[in-house]
Wavefront OBJ file of the C-alpha trace (Angstrom):
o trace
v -127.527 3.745 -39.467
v -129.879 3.170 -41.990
v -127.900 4.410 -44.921
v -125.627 1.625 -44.223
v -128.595 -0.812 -45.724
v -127.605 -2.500 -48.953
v -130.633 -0.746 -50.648
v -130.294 2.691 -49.521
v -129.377 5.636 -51.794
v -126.289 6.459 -49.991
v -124.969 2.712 -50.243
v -126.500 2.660 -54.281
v -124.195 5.485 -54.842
v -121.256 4.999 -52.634
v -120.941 1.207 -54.237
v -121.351 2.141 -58.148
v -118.660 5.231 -57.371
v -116.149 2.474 -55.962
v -116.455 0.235 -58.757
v -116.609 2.957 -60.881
v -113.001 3.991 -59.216
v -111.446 0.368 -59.136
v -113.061 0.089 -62.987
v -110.619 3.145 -64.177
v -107.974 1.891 -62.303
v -107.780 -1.047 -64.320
v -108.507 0.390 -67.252
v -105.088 2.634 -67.053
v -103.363 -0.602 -66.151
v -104.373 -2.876 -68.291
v -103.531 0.234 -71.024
v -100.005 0.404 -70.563
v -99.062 -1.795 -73.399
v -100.946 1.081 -75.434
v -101.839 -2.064 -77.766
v -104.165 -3.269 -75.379
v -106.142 0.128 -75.251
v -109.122 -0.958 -76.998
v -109.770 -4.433 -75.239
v -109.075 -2.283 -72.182
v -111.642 -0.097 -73.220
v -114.364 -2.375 -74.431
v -114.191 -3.955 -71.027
v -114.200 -1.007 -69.014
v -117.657 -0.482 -70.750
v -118.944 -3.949 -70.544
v -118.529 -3.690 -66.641
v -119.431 -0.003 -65.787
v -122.836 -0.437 -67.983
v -123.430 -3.261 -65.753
v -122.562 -1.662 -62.745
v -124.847 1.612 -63.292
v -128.256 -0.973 -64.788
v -126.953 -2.851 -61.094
v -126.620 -5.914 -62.590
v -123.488 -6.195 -61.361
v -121.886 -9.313 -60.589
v -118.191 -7.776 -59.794
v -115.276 -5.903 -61.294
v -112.092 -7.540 -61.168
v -113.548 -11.225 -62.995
v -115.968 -9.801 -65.258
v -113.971 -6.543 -66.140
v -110.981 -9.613 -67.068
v -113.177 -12.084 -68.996
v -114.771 -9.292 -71.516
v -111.035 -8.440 -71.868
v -109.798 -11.940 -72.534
v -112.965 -12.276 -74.614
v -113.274 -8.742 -76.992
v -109.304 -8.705 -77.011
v -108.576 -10.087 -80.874
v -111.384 -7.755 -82.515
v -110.820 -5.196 -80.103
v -106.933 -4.442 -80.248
v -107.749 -4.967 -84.637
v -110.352 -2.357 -84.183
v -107.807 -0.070 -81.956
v -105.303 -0.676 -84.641
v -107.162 0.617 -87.634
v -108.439 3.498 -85.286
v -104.818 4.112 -84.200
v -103.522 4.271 -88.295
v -106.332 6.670 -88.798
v -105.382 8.939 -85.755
v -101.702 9.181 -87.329
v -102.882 10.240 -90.492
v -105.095 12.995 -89.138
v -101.867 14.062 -86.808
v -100.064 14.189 -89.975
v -103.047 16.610 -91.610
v -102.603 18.600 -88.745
v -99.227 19.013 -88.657
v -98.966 19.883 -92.178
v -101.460 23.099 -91.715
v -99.729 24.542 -89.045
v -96.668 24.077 -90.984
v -98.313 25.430 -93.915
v -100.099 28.058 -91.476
v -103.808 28.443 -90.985
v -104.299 31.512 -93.014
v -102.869 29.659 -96.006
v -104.576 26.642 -95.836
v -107.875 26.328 -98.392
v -110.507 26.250 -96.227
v -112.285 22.813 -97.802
v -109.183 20.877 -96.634
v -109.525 22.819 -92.930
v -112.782 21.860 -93.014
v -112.307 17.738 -93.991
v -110.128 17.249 -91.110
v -112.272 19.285 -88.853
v -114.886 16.818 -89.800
v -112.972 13.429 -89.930
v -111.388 14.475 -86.920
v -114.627 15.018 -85.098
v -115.485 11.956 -86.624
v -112.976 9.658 -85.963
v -112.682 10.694 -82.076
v -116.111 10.110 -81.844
v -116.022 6.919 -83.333
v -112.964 5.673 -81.358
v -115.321 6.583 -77.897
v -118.245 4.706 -79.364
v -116.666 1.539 -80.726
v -115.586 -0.556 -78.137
v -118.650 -0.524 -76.152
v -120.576 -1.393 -78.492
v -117.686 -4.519 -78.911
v -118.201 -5.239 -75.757
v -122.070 -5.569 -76.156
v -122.395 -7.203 -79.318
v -120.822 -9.558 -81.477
v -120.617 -8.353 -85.086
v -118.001 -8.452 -87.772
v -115.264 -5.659 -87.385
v -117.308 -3.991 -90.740
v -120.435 -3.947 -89.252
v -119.040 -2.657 -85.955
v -117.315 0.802 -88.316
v -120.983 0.946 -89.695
v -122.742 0.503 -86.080
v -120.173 2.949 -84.448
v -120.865 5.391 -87.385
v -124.641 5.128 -86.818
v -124.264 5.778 -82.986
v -122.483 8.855 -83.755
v -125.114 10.398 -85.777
v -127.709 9.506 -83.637
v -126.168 10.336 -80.277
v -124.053 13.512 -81.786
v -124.882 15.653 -79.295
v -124.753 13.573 -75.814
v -121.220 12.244 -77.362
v -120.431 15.855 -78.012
v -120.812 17.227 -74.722
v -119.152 14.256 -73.020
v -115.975 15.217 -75.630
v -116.169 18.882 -74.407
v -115.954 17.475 -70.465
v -112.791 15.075 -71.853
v -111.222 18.457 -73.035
v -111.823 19.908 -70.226
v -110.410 16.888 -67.908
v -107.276 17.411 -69.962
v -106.651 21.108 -69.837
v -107.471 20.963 -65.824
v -104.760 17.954 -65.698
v -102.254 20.046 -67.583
v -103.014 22.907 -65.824
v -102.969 21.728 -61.716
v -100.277 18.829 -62.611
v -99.470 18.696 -58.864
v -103.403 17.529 -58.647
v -103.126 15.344 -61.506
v -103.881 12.109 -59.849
v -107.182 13.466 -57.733
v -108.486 15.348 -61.142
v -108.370 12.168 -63.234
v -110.073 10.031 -60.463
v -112.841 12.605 -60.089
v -113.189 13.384 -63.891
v -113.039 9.662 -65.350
v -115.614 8.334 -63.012
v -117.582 11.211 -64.449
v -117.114 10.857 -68.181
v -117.293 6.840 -67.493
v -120.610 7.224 -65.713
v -122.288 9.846 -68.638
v -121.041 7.985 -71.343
v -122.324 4.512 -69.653
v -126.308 6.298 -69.523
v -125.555 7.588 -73.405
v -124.838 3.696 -74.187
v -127.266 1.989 -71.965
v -129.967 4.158 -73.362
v -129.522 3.567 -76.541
v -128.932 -0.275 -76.270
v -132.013 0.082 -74.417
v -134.257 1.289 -77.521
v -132.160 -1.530 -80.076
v -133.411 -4.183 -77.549
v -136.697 -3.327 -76.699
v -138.045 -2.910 -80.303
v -135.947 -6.009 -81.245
v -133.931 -4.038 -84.078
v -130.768 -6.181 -83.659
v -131.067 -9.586 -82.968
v -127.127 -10.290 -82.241
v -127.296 -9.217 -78.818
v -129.593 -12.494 -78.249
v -127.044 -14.165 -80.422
v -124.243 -13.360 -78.460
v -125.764 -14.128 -75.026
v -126.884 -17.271 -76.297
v -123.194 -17.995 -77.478
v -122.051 -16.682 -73.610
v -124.861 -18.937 -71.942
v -123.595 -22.175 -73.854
v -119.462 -21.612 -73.222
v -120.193 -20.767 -69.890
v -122.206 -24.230 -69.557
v -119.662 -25.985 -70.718
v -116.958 -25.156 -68.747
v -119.141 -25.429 -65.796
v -118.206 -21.790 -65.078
v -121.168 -18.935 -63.578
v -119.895 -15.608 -63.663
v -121.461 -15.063 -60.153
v -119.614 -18.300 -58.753
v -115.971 -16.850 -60.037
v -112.770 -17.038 -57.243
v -112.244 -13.967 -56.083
v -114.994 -11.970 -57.450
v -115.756 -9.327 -54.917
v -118.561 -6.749 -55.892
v -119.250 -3.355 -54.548
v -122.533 -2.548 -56.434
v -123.161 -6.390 -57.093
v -124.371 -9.133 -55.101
v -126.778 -6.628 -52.998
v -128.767 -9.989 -52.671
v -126.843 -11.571 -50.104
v -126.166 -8.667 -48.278
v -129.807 -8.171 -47.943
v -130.772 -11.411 -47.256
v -128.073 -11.058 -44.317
v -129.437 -8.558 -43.090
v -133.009 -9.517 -42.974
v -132.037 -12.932 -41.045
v -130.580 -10.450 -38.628
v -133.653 -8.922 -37.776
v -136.227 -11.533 -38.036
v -134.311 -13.828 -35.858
v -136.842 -15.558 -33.314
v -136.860 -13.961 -29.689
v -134.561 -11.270 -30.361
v -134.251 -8.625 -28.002
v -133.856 -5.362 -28.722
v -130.492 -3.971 -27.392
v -130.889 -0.027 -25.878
v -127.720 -0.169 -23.955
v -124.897 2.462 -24.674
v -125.171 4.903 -27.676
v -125.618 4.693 -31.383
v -122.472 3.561 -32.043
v -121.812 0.981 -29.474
v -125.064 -0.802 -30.370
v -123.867 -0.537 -34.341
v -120.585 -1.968 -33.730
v -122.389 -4.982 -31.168
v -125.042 -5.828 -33.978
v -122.672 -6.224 -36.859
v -120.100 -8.238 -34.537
v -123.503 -10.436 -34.404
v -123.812 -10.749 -38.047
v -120.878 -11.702 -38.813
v -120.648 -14.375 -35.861
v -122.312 -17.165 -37.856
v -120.773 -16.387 -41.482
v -118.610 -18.478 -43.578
v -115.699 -16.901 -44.589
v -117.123 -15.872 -48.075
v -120.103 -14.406 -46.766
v -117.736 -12.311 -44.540
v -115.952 -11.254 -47.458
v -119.444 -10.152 -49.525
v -120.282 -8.319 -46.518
v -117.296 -6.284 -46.256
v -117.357 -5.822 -49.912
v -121.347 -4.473 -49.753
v -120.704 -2.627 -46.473
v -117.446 -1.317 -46.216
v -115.316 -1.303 -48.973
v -117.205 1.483 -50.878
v -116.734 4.130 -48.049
v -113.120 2.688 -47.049
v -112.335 3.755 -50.674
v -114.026 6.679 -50.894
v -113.280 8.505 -46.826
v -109.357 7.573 -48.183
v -109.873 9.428 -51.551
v -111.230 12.119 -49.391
v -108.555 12.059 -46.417
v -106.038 12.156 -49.341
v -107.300 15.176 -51.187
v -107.288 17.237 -47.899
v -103.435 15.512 -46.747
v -102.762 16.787 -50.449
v -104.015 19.991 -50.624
v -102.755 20.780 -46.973
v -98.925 19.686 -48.130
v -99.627 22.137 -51.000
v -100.784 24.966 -49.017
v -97.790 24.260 -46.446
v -95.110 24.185 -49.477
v -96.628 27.638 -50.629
v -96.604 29.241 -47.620
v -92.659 27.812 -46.744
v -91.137 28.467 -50.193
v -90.495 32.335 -51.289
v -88.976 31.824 -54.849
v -87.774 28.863 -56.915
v -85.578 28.823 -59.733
v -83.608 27.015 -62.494
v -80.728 27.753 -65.548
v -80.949 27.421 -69.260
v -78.757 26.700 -71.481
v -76.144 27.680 -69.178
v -72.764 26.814 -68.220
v -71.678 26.485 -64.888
v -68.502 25.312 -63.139
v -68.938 23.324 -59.862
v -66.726 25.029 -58.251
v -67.400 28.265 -55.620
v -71.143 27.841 -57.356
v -74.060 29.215 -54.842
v -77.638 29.574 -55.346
v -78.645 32.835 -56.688
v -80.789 33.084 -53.477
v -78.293 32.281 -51.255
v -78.735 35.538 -48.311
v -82.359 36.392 -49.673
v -83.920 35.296 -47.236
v -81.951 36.756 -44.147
v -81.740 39.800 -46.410
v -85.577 40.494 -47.090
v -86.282 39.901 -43.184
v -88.390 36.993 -43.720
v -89.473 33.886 -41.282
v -87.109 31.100 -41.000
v -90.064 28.686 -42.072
v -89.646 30.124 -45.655
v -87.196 28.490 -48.168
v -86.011 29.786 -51.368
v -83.532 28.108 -53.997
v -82.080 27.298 -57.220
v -82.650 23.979 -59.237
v -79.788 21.613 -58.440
v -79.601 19.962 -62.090
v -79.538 22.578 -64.973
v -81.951 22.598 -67.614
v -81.798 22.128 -71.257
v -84.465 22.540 -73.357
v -82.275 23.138 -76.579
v -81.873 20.352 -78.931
v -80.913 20.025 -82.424
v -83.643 17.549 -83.647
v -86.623 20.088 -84.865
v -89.278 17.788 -83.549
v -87.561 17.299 -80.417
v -87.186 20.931 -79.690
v -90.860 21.535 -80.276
v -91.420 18.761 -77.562
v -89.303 20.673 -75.405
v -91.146 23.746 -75.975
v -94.350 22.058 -74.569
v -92.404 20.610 -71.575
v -90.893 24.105 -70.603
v -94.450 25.973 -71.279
v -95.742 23.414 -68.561
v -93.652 24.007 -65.797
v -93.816 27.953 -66.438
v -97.733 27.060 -66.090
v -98.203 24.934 -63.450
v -95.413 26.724 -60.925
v -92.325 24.769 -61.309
v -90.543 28.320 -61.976
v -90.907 31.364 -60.432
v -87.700 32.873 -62.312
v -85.358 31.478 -64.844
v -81.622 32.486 -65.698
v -81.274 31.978 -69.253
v -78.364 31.867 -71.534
v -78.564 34.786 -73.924
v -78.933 32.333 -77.322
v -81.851 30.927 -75.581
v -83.300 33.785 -74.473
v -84.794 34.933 -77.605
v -86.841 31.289 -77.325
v -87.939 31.602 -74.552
v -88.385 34.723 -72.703
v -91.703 35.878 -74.331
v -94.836 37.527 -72.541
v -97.128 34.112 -72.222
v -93.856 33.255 -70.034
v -92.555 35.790 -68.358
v -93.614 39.037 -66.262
v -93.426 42.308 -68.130
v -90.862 44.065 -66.572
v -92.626 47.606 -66.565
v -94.367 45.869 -63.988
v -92.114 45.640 -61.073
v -89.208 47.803 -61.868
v -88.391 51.679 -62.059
v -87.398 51.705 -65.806
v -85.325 54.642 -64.673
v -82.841 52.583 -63.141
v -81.886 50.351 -65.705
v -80.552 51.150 -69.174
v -82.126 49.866 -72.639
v -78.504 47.603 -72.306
v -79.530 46.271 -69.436
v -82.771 44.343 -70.642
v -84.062 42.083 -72.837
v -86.710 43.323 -74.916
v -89.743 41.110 -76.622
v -90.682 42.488 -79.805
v -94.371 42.194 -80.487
v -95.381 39.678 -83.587
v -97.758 41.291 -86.452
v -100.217 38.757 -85.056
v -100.103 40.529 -81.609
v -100.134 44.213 -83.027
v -103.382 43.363 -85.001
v -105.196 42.325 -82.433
v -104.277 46.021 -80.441
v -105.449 47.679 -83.055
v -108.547 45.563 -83.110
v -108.740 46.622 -79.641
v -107.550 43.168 -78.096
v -105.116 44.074 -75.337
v -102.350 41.837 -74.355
v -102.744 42.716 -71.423
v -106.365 41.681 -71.008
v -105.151 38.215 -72.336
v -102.629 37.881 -69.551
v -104.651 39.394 -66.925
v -101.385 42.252 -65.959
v -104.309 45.038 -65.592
v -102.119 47.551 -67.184
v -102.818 49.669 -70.548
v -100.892 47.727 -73.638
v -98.908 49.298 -76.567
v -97.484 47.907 -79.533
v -93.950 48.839 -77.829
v -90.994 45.921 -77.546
v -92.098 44.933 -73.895
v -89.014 44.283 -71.236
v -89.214 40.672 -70.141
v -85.635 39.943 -69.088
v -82.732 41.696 -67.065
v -78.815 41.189 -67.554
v -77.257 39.836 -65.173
v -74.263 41.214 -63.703
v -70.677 40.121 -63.677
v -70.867 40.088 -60.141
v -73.959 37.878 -60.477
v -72.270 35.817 -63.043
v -69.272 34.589 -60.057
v -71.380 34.147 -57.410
v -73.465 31.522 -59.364
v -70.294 29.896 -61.430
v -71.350 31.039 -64.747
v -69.051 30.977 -67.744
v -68.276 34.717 -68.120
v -67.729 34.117 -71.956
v -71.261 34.286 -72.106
v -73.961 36.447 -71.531
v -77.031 35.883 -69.361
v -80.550 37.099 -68.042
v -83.083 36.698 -65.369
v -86.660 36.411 -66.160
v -89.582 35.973 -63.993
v -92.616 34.108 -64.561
v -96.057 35.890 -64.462
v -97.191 36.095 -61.128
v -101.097 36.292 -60.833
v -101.170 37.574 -56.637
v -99.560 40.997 -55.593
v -97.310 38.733 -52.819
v -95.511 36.962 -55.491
v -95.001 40.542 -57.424
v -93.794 41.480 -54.109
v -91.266 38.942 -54.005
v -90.004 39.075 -57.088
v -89.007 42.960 -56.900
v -87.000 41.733 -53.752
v -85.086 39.675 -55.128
v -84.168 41.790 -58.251
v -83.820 45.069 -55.372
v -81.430 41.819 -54.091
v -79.686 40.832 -56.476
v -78.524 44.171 -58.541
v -79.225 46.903 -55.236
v -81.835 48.132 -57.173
v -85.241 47.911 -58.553
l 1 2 3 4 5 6 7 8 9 10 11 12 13 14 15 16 17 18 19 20 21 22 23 24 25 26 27 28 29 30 31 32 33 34 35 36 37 38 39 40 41 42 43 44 45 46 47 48 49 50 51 52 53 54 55 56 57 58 59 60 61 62 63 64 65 66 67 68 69 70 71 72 73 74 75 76 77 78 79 80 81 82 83 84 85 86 87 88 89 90 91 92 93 94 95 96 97 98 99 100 101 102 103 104 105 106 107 108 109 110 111 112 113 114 115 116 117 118 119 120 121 122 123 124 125 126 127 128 129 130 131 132 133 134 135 136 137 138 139 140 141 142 143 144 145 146 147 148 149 150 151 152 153 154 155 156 157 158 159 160 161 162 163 164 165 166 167 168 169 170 171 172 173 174 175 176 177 178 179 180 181 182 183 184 185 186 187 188 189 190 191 192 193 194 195 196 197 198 199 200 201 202 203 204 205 206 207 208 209 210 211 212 213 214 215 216 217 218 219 220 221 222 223 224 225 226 227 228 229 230 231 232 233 234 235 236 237 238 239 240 241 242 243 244 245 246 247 248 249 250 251 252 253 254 255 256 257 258 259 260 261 262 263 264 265 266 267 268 269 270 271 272 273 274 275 276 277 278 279 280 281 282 283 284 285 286 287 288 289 290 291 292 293 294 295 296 297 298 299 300 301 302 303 304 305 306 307 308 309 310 311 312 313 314 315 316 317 318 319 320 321 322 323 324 325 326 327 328 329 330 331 332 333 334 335 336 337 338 339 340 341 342 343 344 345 346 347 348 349 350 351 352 353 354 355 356 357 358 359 360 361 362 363 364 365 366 367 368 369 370 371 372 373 374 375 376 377 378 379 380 381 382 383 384 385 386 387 388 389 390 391 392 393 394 395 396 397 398 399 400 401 402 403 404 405 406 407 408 409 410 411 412 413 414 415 416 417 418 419 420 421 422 423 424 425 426 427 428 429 430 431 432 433 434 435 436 437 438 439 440 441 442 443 444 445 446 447 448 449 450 451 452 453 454 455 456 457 458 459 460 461 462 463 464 465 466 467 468 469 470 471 472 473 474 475 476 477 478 479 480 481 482 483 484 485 486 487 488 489 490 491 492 493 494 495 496 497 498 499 500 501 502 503 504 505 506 507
């Protein structure tokens, strides 16, 4: 049981990835005023530098007082840095209005470069708030100076933020486990770029307002009679390693002590801490726990939650067959079914399996331009991360929507012979898309289908049938199609030409 000592490795690292845990935690709370992200942020970096030198003295107190204490500069700070990121927004949205091609390139390239620069300013800022005292000038100039110096440690650690992101967007249903895993990561890197620098400002005595502003912390804290250390309720995991080990020494030096051999491992493990703990005051008990336990308790449940997570995922997979959903459509509550009502008994498969249709209907058409294009991004993401395996859409909508970086390509999975040009949607290819065949890009290759590409109108969507149209309650005065979503394993391709073999008798 020695890795249960408070000096070993595996307690070092177990405690600073707790703290680092709880640290983020906070961080996203104390953030949800959005106004309060930079005083959030400056003391998520006071603590977690202290955490990783192991000077730390707790989480919750400390990770509070630097955010009571940075909050006026820091939320002014935030505030400029927030103006700044609207105006770039606004760059950006006026060359992709304008189009990329027909932008001149010197005004691409100035908001490439004050883009690069602002984000990499906004990382760098608040820490160094949180470290020094300065005026809110100085701190632009100090931030801009890190940046230069530390461009390509800062640059990296932007590439892994990207990268957070896209995995986020892209395995939503693991969204919670990603950002645990990938924000104790970027807080930990970023930490060692900070402390390392700090490091070489202190030791060659460049700038003297650290001193200042420890000096100013010694005296208030004087005065109020308050040590950081000493604070109610301030429970470290990678702090206060003193105690622990002092405990722990007292336990083994204790005069006449006899060794206990009796029962196994464990037994003896469980007797000897029950011993510890025997003699402790309360508070001790509580720094013990904290040293001892708390870092694994938080970690084994992180861990027992990933695989409880990832087995409910693998069990939904395996029980559902096909889910679906309407746009745009119009249906009439009553003698409405699913349009998978039958499928199941129909295809022969297990009654474990489930298949169905979205009870609310979906609507992702709006007259508001900029609220359509946020629509856009919240459809693409549940085609992407599996809401969807097929859509019915209403035929005005279909032209939106059913486009190949949605939907299957219909040469695919059907006999072409059995349908009539009438019968399907088509998705006429863009210039942008036939220039890159000719270039010798293939669509194909960019939505991994494996099949040879032309510059043909691809087939993405089928007509539904009148018959179709009843059994689901649809307003006949319109017209409507099913399209499925790209399927990336041959089961799912499987399943799909069921269902169409299904729903029209052929396929």
């Amino acid at each position: 049981m020695n890795f249960l000592k408070p000096d070993s490795p595996a307690m070092n690292f177990l405690s600073t990835v707790a703290d680092l845990i709880i640290l983020n935690l906070l961080f996203v709370i104390c953030s949800i005023p959005i106004v309060t992200i930079g005083a959030a942020y400056s003391a998520k970096y006071y603590v977690a530098m202290k955490v990783i030198r192991g000077e730390g003295t707790g989480v919750f107190v400390p990770f509070f007082k630097a955010f009571g204490r940075n909050f006026k500069q820091a939320t002014l700070v935030w505030l400029v840095m927030l103006v700044a990121i609207a105006i770039i927004i606004l760059d950006w949205r006026w060359i992709i209005d304008q189009g990329w091609n027909n932008t001149p390139f010197i005004y691409k390239l100035g908001v490439i470069i004050i883009s690069v620069a602002a984000w990499l300013m906004t990382i760098s800022i608040f820490p160094t708030i949180s470290r020094y005292e300065m005026k809110t000038l100085e701190l632009f100039k100090a931030a801009l100076i890190f940046v230069i110096i530390k461009f390509i440690p800062l640059a990296l650690i932007t590439l892994l933020m990207v990268g957070s992101v896209v995995a986020c967007l892209w395995y939503a249903q693991w969204f919670p486990l990603i950002y645990v895993f990938t924000s104790t990561t970027i807080t930990y890197f970023l930490s060692l770029t900070f402390i390392k620098q700090f490091d070489k400002l202190e030791k060659v005595q460049e700038d003297k307002l650290k001193a200042i502003a420890e000096e100013k912390r010694r005296k208030a804290e004087e005065a109020k009679g308050i040590q950081e250390e000493d604070a109610t309720g301030n429970v470290s995991l990678a702090g206060s390693k003193i105690v622990a080990k002092e405990l722990e020494k007292k336990s083994e030096s204790e005069p006449d002590a006899v060794e206990d051999k009796s029962g196994n491992k464990f037994t003896r493990f469980i007797r000897t801490e029950k011993k510890k703990l025997k003699d402790l005051t309360p508070k001790q008990k509580l720094v013990y726990f904290a040293q001892y336990y708390l870092p694994a308790t938080v970690l084994v449940l992180c861990f027992i939650g990933a695989i409880v997570w990832y087995g409910h995922d693998i069990y939904k997979s395996k029980m559902r067959v096909l889910n679906g959903g309407l746009i745009n459509c119009h249906v009439t509550e009553e003698g409405r079914e699913y349009a998978t009502t039958g499928f199941l008994t129909w295809g022969g498969y297990g009654s474990n399996r489930t298949s169905m249709l979205l009870d609310s209907d979906l609507n992702f058409k709006s007259d508001l331009e900029y609220e359509e294009k946020y629509l856009e991004v919240a459809f693409r993401a549940s085609i992407l991360t599996g809401t969807y395996d097929y859509l019915i859409i209403r035929e005005d909508a279909v032209y939106n929507y059913a486009i190949l970086d949605y939907f299957q390509n219909l040469n695919e999975v059907i006999d072409m012979n059995n349908f009539s040009e009438d019968d399907l949607y088509y998705y006429e290819l863009t210039d942008e898309e036939k220039a890159a065949l000719k270039q010798g890009i293939s669509l194909n290759d960019l939505f991994s289908t494996g099949e040879e590409e032309t510059d043909e109108p691809v087939p993405v969507a089928i007509k539904l049938t009148d018959d179709i149209e009843r059994k689901l309650g649809l307003d006949e005065e319109y017209t409507y199609y099913i399209a499925f979503a790209n399927a990336s394993d041959a089961a799912a391709k499987k399943d799909n030409v069921r269902f169409i073999e299904y729903l029209f008798g052929k396929c």
